[in-house]
N, C-alpha and C positions, 0 to 999 in steps of 0.2 A: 611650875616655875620655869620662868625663860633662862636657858642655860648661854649666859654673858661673859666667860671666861675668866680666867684668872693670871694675874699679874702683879710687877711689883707697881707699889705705890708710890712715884715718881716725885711729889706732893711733900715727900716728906726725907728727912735724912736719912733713916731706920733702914726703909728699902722693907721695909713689911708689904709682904703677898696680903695681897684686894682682892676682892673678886664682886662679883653681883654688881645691883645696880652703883655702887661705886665705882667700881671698873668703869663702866659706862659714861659716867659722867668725869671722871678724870681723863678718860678716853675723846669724848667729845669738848670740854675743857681745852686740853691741848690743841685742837683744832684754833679755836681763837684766841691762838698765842702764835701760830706758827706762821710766818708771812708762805705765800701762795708761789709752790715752784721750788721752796727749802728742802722738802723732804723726795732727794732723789729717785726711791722707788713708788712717787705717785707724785707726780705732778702737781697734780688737780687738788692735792690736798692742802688744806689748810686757807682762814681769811683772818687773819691779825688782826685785832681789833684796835692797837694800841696805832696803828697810823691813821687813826681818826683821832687822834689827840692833840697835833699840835697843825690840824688843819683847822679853817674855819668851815663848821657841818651846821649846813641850814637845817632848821626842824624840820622840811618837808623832805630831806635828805634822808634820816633817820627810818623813815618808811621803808627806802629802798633798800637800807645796808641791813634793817632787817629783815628784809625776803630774803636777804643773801645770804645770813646767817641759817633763815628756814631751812636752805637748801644745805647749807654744809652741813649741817645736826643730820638729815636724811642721805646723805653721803655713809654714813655709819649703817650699816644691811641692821641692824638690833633696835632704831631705831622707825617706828613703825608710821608716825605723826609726829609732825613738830609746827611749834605756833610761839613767835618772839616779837617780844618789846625791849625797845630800847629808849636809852633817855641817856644825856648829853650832860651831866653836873659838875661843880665846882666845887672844891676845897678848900675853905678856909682862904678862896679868892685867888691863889696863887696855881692851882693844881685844878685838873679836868678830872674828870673819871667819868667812864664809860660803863653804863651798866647794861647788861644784856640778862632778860628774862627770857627763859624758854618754857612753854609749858607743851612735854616731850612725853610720847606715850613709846612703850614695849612693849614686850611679852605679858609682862607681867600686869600690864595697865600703867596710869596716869601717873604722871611726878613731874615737878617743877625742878629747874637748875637754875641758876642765879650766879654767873661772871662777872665781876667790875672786875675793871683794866685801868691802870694811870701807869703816870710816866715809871716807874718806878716800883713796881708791883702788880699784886693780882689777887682777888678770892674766889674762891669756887663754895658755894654752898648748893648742898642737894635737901631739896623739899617733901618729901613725900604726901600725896593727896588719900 
């Protein structure tokens, strides 16, 4: 088993210790929440997904923001392969959300993560394959 460290679970009020492939994915989660250039000791971290919400993103656009996602998920060293889809949806006509699939390999093998982002929120769901 791939040793992914442990942490609190930032996710939730409690502050309950994570660890494993939760860790990771909460870990990488955060990534596309945090605008690029926020987090003072790494620059290079982080791509917010939530400023693609109230631009207009052609569908051929969606291709490239998800290379770029590829690349942030691989920015994490526990992160071995990464491969994202993304898609551009509507709520109830009023509201955008941004969904980002990753299908993200480690130590331990294969799992999917699953991010929507709207104006106003976020979900993280981890998949296991």
């Amino acid at each position: 088993m791939a040793k992914l460290g442990t942490d609190l679970g930032d996710f939730d009020a409690v502050g309950t210790l994570i660890s494993g492939r939760e860790l990771l994915a909460k870990d990488i989660a955060w990534r596309f929440l945090t605008p690029e250039g926020d987090l003072f000791t790494d620059r290079g971290y982080g791509y917010d997904l939530r400023q693609f919400l109230n631009e207009a993103v052609a569908e051929e656009q969606l291709g490239a923001i998800a290379g770029r996602c590829e690349l942030e998920a691989l920015k994490d060293d526990r992160v071995t392969a990464a491969r994202a889809t993304l898609a551009l949806e509507s709520i109830d006509g009023t509201k955008r959300r941004l969904r980002l699939v990753l299908d993200l390999q480690d130590g331990d093998g294969p799992f999917k993560l699953v991010i929507s982002v709207w104006s106003d929120g976020f979900t993280v769901e981890v998949l296991t394959q």
